[in-house]
C-alpha positions in Angstrom: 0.0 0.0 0.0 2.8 2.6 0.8 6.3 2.7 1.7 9.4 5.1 2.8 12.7 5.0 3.3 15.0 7.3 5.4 17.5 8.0 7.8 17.7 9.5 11.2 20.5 11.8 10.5 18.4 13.1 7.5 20.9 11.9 4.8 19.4 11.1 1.5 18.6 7.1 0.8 17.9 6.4 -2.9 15.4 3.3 -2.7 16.2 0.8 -4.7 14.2 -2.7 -5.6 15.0 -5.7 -4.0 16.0 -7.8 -6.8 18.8 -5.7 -7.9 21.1 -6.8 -5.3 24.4 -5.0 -5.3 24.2 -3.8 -9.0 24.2 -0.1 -9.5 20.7 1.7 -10.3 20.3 2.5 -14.0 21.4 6.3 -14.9 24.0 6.5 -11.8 27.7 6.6 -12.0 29.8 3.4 -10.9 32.8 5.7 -10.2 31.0 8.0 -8.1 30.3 8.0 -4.4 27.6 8.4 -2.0 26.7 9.5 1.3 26.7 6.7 3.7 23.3 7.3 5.5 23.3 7.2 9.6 20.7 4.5 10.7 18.9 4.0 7.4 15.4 2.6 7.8 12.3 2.2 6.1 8.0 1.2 6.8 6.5 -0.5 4.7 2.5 -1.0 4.7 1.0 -4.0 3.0 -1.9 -6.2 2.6 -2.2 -9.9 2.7 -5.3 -12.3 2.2 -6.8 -12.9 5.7 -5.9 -16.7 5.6 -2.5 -15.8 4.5 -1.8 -13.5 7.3 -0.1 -16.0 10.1 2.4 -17.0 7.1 3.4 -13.5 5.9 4.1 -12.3 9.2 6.6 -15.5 9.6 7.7 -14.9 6.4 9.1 -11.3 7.2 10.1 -12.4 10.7 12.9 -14.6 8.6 14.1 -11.2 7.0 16.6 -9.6 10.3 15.9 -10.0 14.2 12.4 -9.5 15.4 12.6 -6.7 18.1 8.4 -6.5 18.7 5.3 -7.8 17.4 1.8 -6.4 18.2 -1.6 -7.8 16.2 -4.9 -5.8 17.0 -8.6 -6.6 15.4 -11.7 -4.6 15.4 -15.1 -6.4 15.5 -17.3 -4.7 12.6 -20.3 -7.3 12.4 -22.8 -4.6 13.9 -21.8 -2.1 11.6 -21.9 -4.5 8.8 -25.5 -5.9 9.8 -26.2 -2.2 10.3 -24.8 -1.1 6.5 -27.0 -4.3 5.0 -30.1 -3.3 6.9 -29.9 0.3 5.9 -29.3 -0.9 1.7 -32.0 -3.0 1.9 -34.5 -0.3 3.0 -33.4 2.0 0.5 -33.8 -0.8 -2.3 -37.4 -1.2 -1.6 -37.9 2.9 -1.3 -36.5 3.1 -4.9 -38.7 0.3 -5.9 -41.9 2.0 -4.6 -40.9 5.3 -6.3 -40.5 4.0 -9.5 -44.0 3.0 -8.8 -44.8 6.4 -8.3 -43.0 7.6 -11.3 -45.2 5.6 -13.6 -48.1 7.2 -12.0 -47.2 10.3 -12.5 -49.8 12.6 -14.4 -48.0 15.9 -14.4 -44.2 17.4 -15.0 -44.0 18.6 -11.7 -44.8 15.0 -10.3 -42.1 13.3 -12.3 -39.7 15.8 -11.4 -40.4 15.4 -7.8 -40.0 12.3 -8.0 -37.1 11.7 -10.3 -35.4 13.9 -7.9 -36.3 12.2 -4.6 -35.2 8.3 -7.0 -31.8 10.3 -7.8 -31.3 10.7 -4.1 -32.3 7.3 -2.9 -30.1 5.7 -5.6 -26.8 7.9 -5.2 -27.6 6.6 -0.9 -27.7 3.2 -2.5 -24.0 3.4 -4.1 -22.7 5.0 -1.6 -23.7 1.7 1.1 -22.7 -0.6 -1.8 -19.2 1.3 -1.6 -19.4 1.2 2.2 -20.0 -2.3 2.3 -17.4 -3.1 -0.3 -15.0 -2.0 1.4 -15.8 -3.7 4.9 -15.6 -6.9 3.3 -12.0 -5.7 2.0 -11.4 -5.0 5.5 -12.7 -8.5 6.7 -10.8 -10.6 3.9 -7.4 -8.9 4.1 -5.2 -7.8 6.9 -2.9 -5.0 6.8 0.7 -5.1 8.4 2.9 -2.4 9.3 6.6 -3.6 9.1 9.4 -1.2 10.1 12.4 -2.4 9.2 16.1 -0.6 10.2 20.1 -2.3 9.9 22.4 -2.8 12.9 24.0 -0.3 14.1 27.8 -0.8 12.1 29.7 2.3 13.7 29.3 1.7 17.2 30.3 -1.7 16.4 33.3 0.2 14.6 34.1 2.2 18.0 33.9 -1.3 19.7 36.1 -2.8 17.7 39.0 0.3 18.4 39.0 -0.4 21.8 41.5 -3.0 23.8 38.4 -5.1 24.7 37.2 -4.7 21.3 40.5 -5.9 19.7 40.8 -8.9 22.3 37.3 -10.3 21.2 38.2 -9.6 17.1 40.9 -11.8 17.8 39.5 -14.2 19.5 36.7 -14.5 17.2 39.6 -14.5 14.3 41.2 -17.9 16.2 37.9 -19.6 15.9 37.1 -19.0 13.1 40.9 -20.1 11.7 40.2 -23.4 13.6 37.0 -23.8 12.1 39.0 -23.6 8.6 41.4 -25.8 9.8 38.8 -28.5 10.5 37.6 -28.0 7.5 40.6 -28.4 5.8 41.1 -31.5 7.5 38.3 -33.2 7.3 38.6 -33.2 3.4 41.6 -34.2 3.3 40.9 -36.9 5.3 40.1 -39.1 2.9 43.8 -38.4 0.7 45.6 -39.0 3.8 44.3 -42.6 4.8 44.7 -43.7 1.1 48.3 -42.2 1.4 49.1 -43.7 4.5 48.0 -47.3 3.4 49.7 -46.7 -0.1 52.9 -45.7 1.8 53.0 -48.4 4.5 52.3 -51.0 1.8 55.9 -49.6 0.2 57.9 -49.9 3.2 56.7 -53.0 3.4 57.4 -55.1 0.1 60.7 -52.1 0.7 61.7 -53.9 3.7 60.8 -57.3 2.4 63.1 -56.7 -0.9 66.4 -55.4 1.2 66.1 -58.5 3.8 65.8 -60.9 0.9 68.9 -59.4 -0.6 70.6 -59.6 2.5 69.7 -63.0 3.1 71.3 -63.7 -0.8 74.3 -61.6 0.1 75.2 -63.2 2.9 78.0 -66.0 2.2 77.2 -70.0 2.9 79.3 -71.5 5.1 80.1 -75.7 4.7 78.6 -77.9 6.8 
């Protein structure tokens, strides 16, 4: 239904569509370079079937951390009973002054009359619109998503201090041993076949030189 986009500082955010990812917006400059908005945020306002709602508002929980989530309804069946009643009268009014209209035996009759009809049926379209509407209202729900990034320069500042540094290197050691693991765990496979290939060498090796010993080795007479 509507959406904006903006910043707290007040820098300027150029929206741009979802799907484009990280490509540059047609018309712009690659080369040049833009402001780096404070705190960018944005609302957006949409509307979902009714029976559609409970899995659109998991669906953009999935998008970032959910800080709050607050669902209200409003109970219009009176109104709506109230709205139907109300059409219905009028209906039958217009019905019994077209009645009228036919019976009519002067100009000044029909006009009167065509004029009270004219009124009666612009009352009628504008319940029809009313009611139109409340069932628009009854089969779709409207959510209200606001929508902001992490904060990246206090994590900057953070990062500059001596507790800071300790935890970016810690977080750097774990994630080289993570690599590590990695590493090993595919080469697994390489280093068994390896090993056996290699042991099986030393061991026709070894059988080969103690052969050749044994041939070497000079026969004394009995």
């Amino acid at each position: 239904m509507s959406s904006s986009i903006g910043s707290r500082s007040g820098d300027p955010i150029a929206p741009m569509p979802l799907d484009m990812g990280d490509a540059t917006p047609e018309g712009d400059d690659p080369g040049s370079s833009s402001v780096v908005a404070s705190d960018p945020h944005a609302t957006l306002v949409v509307r979902v079937p009714e029976q559609e709602f409970e899995t659109a508002i998991k669906r953009l929980s999935r998008l970032g951390d959910v800080q709050s989530v607050s669902t209200s309804s409003e109970d219009v069946t009176s109104e709506y009973v109230d709205l139907k009643a109300r059409l219905g009268h009028f209906r039958a009014v217009e019905r019994r002054l077209v009645g009228f209209l036919q019976e009519t035996t002067t100009v000044n009759q029909m006009l009167a009359v065509q004029d009270r009809i004219d009124e009666v049926q612009l009352t009628i379209e504008e319940l029809t619109a009313q009611l139109k509407s409340m069932r628009e209202q009854t089969s779709y729900g409207t959510l209200s998503v606001y929508v902001s990034e992490k904060d990246a320069t206090a994590a900057v500042q953070a990062s500059d201090t001596f507790g800071g540094t300790f935890w970016n290197s810690v977080e750097l050691l774990r994630e080289g041993a993570k690599l590590a693991a990695l590493v090993l765990t595919a080469l697994l496979p390489f280093i068994v076949v390896l090993g056996g290939v290699a042991a099986a060498v030393w061991y026709v090796t070894r059988r080969i030189r103690r052969s050749r010993r044994q041939a070497a080795e000079p026969t004394l007479p009995a």
